[in-house]
C-alpha positions as CSV (number, residue, x, y, z in Angstrom):
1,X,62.5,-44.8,66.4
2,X,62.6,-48.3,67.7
3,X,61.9,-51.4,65.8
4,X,61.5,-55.2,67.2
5,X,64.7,-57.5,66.5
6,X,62.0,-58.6,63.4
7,X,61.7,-55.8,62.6
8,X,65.0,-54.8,62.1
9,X,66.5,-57.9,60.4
10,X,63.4,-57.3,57.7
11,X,65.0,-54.0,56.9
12,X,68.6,-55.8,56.8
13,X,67.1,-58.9,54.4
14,X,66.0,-55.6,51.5
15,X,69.3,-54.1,52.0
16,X,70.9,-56.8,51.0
17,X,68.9,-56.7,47.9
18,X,70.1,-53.2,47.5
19,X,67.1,-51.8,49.1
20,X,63.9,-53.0,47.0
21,X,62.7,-56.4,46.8
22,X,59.3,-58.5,46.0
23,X,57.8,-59.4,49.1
24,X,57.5,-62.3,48.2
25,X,61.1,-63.0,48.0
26,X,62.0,-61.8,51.1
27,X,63.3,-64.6,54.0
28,X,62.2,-64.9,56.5
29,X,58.3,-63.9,55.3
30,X,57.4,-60.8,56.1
31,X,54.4,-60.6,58.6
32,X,51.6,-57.8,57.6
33,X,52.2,-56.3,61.4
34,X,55.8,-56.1,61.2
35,X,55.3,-54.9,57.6
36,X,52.7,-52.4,58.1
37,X,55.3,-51.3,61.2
38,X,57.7,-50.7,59.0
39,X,55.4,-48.6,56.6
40,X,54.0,-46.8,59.4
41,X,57.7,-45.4,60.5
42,X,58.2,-44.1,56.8
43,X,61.3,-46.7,56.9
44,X,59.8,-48.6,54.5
45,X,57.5,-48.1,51.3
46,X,55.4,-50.8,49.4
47,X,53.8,-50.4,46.2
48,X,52.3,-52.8,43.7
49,X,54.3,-53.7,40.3
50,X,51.7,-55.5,38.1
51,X,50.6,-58.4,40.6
52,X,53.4,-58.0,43.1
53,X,53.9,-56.1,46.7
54,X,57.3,-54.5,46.5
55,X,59.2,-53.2,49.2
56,X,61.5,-50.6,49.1
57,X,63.5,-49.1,51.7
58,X,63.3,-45.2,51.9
59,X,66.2,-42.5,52.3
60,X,65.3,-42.3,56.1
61,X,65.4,-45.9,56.3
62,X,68.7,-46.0,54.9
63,X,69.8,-43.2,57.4
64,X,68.5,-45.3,60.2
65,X,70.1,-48.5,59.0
66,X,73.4,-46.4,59.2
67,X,73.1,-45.1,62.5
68,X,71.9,-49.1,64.0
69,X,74.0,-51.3,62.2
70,X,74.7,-52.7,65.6
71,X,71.1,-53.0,66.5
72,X,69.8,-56.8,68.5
73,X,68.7,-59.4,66.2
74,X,66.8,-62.1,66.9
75,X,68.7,-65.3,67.7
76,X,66.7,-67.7,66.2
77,X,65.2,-66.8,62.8
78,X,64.7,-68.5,59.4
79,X,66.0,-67.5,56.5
80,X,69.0,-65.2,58.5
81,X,71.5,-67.5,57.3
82,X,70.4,-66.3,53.9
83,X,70.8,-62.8,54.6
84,X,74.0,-63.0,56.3
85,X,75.3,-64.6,52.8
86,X,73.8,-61.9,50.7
87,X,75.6,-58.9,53.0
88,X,78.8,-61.0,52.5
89,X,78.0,-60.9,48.4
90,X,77.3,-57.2,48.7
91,X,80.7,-56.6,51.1
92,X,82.4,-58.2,48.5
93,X,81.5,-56.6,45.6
94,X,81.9,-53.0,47.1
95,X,85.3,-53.8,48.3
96,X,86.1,-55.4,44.6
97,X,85.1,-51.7,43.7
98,X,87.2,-49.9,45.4
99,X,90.2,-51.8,45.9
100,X,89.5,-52.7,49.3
101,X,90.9,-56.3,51.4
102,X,89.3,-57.7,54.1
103,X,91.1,-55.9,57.1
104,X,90.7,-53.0,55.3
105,X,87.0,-53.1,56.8
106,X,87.6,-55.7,60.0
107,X,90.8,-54.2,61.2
108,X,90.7,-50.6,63.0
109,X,93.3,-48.5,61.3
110,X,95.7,-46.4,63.3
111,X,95.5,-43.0,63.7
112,X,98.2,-41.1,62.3
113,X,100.7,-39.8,64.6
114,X,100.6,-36.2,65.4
115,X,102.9,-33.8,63.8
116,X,105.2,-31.5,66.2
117,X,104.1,-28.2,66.5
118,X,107.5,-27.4,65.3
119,X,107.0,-28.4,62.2
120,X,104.2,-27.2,60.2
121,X,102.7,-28.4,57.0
122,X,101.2,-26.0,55.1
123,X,101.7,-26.8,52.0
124,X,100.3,-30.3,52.5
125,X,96.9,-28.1,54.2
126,X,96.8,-26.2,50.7
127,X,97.5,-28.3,48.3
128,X,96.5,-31.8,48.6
129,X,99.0,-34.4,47.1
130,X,98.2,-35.7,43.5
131,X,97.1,-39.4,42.9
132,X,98.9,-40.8,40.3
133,X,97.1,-40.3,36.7
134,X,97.3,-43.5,35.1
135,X,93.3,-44.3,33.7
136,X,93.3,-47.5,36.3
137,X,94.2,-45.4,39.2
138,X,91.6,-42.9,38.4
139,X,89.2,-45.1,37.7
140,X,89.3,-47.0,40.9
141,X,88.7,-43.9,42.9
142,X,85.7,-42.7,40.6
143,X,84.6,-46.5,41.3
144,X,85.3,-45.1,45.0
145,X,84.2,-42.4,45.5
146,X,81.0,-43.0,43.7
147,X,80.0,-45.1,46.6
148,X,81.0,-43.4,48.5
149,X,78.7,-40.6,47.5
150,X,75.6,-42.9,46.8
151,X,76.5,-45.3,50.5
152,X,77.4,-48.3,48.6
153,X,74.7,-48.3,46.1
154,X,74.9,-49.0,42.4
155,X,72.1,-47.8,40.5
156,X,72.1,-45.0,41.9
157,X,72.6,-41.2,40.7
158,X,75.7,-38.9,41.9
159,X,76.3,-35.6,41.4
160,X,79.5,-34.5,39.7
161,X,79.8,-31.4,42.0
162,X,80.0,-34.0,44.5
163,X,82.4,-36.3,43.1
164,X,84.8,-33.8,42.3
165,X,84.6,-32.8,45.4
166,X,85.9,-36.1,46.5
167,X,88.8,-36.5,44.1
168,X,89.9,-32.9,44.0
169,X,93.6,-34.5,44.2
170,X,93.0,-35.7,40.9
171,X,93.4,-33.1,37.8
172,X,89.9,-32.5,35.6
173,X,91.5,-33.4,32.6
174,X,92.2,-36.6,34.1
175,X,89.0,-36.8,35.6
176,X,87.3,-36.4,32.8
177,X,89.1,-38.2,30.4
178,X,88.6,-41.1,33.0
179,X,84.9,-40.5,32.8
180,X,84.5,-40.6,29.4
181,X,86.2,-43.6,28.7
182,X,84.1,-45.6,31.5
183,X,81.1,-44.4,29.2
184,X,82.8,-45.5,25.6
185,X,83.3,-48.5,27.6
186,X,79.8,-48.9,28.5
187,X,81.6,-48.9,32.6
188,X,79.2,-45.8,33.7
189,X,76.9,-43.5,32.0
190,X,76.4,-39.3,32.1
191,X,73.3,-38.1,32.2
192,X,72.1,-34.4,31.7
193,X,69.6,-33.1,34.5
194,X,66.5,-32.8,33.0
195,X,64.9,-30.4,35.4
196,X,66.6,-27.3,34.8
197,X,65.0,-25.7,38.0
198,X,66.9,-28.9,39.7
199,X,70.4,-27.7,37.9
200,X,72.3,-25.6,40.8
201,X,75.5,-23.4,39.9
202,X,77.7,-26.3,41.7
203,X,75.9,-28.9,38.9
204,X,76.9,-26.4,36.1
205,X,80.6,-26.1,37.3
206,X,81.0,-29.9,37.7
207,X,79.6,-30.3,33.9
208,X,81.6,-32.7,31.6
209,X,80.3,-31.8,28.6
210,X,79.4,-34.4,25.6
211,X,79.2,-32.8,22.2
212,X,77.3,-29.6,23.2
213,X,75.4,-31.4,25.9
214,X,76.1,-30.5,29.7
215,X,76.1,-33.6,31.7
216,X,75.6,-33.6,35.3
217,X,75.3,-37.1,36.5
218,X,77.1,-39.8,37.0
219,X,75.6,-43.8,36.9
220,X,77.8,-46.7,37.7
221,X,75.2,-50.0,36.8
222,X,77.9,-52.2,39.3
């Protein structure tokens, strides 16, 4: 779907607030067409919260957002400076959580050179190789892939079945021991699904359980 340059640097000023935002703290003000655009596309949703319009940016806006992060901006607007500022707050704070540096990002990476046809790796193919176990290492690629999972959000619910997925290098005892100390620690919090029709067979295997209590979810505040 296309959007104006307004249009589109609108949508970038909420996800720098992490996706939701007062309207009336959003630079440069919002214009009712460009906002009712927005709304229109399903990009966008706005609902009232006591007095105030709040905007808040939908899972197909973030999808979109992804996919045209290289979209045209306007070249004159107010308030851009500001939002260029808060990306650069939020870049910063996801590569803090993940133990990213700035090149990391900027730089393109090499790809790995390809291995000889002579020489095999199987082992490597089967059995990916294990991540040191130290609770800082661990923790730094929970951190990891947790944003991974939720695209950079914090706030934001994963699925263990997924994160285990994504550190399958690291042993569950490990992982788990990891987990529950970023709770005691008041770092993260597990949650139980409530909805058991919600609960899939992937969601029971991933459990960490908590007393008797299943726990299925996994919620990193920042």
């Amino acid at each position: 779907m296309a959007l104006t340059k307004m249009q589109t640097l609108v949508l970038w000023a909420l996800l720098a607030k992490t996706g939701a935002s007062p309207l009336k703290d959003i630079k440069p003000d919002v214009k009712k067409p460009d906002r009712d655009a927005l709304v229109k596309t399903g990009l966008v949703a706005e609902e009232k919260r006591g007095r105030e319009l709040w905007l808040t940016i939908t899972d197909e806006g973030w999808e979109w957002a992804a996919d045209h992060l290289d979209a045209d901006l306007p070249t004159q607007a107010p308030g851009a400076c500001i939002i260029l500022r808060d990306w650069l707050t939020r870049l910063k704070v996801f590569m803090d959580a993940s133990g990213l540096v700035l090149p990391d990002v900027l730089v393109p990476q090499q790809p790995p050179k390809c291995e000889a046809k002579s020489e095999p790796r199987s082992e490597s193919k089967s059995s990916p190789e294990a991540l040191p176990a130290g609770y800082r290492q661990v923790r730094q690629s929970i951190r990891k892939a947790y944003l991974q999972i939720t695209s950079g959000r914090f706030n934001t619910r994963a699925h263990l079945c997924e994160l285990r997925k994504k550190l399958r290098n690291i042993e569950r005892d490990a992982l788990d021991e990891a987990l529950m100390r970023m709770q005691r620690e008041q770092e993260a919090s597990l949650y139980q699904l409530d909805n058991r029709i919600e609960i899939t067979d992937a969601d029971r295997a991933a459990a960490i359980y908590v007393g008797r209590e299943p726990r299925h979810i996994l919620w990193i505040e920042r």
